[in-house]
PLY file of the C-alpha trace (Angstrom):
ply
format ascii 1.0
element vertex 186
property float x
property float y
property float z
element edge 185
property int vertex1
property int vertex2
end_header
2.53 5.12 5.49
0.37 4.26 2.40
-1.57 1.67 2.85
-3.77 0.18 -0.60
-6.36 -1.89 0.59
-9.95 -3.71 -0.72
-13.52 -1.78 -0.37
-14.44 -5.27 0.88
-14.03 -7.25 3.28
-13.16 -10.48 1.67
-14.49 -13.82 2.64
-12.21 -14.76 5.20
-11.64 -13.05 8.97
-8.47 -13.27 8.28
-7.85 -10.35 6.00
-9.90 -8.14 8.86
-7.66 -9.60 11.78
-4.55 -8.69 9.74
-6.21 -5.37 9.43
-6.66 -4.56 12.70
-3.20 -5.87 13.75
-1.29 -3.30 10.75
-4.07 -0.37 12.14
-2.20 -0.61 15.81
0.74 -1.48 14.54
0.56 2.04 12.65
0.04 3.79 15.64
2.37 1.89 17.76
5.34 3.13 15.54
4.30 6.44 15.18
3.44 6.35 11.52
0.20 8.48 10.26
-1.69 6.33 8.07
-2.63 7.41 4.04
-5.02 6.19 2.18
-7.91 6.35 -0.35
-10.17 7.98 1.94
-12.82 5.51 1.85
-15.29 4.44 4.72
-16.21 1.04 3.81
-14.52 -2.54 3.69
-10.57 -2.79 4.70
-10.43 0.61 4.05
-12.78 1.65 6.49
-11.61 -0.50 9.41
-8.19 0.02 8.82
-9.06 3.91 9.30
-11.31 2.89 11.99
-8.46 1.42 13.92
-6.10 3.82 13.74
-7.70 6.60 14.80
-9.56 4.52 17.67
-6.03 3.92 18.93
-5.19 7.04 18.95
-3.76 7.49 14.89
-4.02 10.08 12.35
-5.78 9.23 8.92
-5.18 11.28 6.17
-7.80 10.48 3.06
-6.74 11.42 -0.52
-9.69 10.69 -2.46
-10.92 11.40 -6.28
-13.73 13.80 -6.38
-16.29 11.33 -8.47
-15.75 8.93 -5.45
-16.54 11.79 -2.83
-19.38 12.51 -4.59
-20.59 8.90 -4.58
-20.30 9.11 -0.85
-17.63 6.82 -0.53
-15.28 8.98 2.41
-14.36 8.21 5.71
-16.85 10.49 7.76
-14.13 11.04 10.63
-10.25 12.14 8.96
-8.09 13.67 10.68
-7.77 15.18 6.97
-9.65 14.50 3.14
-8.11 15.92 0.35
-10.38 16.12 -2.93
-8.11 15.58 -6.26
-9.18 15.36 -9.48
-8.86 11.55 -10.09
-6.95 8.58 -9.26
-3.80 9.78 -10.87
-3.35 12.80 -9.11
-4.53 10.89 -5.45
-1.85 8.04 -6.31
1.01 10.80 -6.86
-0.34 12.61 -4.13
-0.57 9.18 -1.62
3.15 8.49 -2.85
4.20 11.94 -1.97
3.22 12.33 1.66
4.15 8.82 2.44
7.90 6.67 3.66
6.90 3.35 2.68
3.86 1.67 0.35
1.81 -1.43 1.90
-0.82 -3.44 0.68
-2.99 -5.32 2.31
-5.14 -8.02 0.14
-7.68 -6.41 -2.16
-9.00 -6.72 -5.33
-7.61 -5.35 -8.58
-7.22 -1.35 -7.63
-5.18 -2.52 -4.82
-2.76 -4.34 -6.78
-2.52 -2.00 -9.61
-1.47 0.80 -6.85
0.57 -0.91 -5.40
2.45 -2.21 -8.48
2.57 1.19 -9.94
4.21 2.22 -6.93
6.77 -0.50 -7.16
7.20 0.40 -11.27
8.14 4.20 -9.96
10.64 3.06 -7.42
12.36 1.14 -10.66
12.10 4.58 -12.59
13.56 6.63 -9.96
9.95 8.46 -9.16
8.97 6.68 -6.09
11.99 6.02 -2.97
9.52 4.36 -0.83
9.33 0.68 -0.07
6.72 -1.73 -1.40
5.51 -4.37 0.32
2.58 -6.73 -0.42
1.69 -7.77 3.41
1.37 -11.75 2.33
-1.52 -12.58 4.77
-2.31 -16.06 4.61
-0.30 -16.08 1.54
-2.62 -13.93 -0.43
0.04 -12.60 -2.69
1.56 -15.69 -3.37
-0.05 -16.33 -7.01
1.74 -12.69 -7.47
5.39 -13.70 -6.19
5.07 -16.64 -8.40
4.67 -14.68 -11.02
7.30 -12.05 -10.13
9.24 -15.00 -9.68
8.37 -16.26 -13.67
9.13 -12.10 -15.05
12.53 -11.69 -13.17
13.38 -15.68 -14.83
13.00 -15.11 -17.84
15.08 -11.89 -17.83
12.56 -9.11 -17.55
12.71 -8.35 -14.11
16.35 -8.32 -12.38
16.76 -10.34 -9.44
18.06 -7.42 -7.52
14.97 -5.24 -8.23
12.61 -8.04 -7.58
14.15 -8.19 -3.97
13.25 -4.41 -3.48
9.39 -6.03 -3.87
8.41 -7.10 -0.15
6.44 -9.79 0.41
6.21 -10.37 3.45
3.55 -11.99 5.98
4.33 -9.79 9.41
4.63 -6.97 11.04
8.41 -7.28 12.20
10.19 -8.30 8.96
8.01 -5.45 7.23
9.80 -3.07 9.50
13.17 -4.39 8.69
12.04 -4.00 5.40
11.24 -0.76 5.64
14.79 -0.04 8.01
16.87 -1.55 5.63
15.34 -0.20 2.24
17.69 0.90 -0.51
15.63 2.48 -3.90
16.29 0.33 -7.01
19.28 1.53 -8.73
17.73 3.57 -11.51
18.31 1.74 -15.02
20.50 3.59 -17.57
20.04 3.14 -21.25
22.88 3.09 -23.85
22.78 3.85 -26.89
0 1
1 2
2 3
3 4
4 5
5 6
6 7
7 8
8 9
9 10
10 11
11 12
12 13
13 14
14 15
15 16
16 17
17 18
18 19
19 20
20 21
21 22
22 23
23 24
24 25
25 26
26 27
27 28
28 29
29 30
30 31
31 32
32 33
33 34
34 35
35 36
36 37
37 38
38 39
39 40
40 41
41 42
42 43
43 44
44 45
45 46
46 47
47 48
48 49
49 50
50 51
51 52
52 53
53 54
54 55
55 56
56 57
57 58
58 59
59 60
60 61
61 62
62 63
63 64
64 65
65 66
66 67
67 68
68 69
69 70
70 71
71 72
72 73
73 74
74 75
75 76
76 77
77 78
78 79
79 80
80 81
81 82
82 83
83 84
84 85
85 86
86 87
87 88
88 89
89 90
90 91
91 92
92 93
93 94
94 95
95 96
96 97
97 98
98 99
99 100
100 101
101 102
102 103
103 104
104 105
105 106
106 107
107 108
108 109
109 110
110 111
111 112
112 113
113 114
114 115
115 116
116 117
117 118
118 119
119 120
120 121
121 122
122 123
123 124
124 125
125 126
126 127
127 128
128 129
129 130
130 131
131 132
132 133
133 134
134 135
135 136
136 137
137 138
138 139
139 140
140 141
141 142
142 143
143 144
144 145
145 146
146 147
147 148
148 149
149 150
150 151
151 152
152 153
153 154
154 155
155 156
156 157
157 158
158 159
159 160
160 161
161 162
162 163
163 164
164 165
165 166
166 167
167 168
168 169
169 170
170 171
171 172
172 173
173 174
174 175
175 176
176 177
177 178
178 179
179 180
180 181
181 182
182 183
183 184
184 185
C-alpha cells in the first residue's frame, strides 16, 4: 500500500490518531506499507506503527533527501533513487492501492499524480484521500467544481476516494475498477 503523508505532524491529534489507526490497520490486513522513507512527522509514526505491530516498511526515498538525513533509521527496506520522479514511479509500482493521509502540498501533488495516471492508463491502483476530519473536503469541492463544468467526468471523479474510514476504504479498494482509458478521435 502507498501511503503519501505530511513530514509534520499538523496541529491537531487528530491527524496522528488517524495515523496510528491506518498503521494497524495495515498490518491487520496483511498489506506491507510504502512510502517516502522518511523518519519524521506522519511519515515517521505511520512507519513507526507498522512495524511496532508487527508490519513491513519499505522506504523509497530520493538520494538529496537521504543525504539530508531525512530516512527512517529502522526499514525493513530503503531504496535510494535518483529523485522524486523515479521514487513516485517506483512507490506506484510496488504498490495495490494509493492513500493519503492529510499533508501538506507534496502529499497532495502525489497523490493527485497518482490519480492523473490511473486516468491515462499508467497507474491501476486506487486513490483515496483518507478524509480525516474532513481534511480533503476543500479538495472534493473542488473536484466537485472540475468534473461540473465538464473537465472531469463524473465517472472518473468517482474512481477518486474520499473517504473518512477504514472499512469503506477497503470496499474501495475491493471493488476498484481503473478509469476507462480516454480515446481521442481525430
Amino acid at each position: 500500500m502507498a501511503v503519501y503523508c505530511g513530514a509534520s505532524t499538523g496541529n491537531d491529534n487528530k491527524y496522528e490518531d488517524a495515523t496510528i489507526e491506518l498503521g494497524k490497520w495495515l498490518v491487520n490486513n496483511n498489506f506491507e506499507l510504502i512510502y517516502g522513507g522518511g523518519g519524521v512527522g506522519l511519515m515517521g509514526l505511520l512507519t513507526q506503527t507498522v512495524l511496532d505491530n508487527g508490519g513491513k516498511a519499505h522506504g523509497i526515498m530520493p538520494q538529496n533527501l537521504y543525504d539530508r538525513g531525512a530516512a527512517h533509521s529502522h526499514l525493513t527496506s530503503l531504496e535510494i533513487v535518483p529523485n522524486m520522479s523515479v521514487r513516485k514511479q517506483y512507490m506506484l509500482d510496488r504498490s495495490d492501492a494509493c492513500i493519503a493521509l492529510p499533508g501538506g502540498p507534496g502529499t497532495l501533488e502525489e497523490i493527485i499524480e497518482a490519480f492523473s495516471w490511473a486516468r491515462l492508463g499508467d497507474n491501476d491502483n486506487p486513490c483515496i484521500l483518507y478524509n480525516v476530519d474532513r481534511y480533503y473536503d476543500p479538495l472534493k469541492h473542488m473536484f466537485t467544481e472540475m468534473t461540473k463544468k465538464g473537465f472531469l467526468t463524473e465517472i472518473d471523479f468517482n474512481k477518486l476516494g474520499f473517504l473518512n474510514n477504514l472499512s469503506d476504504i477497503m470496499t474501495f479498494i475491493e471493488t476498484y475498477n481503473p478509469p476507462k482509458i480516454r480515446e481521442y478521435k481525430k
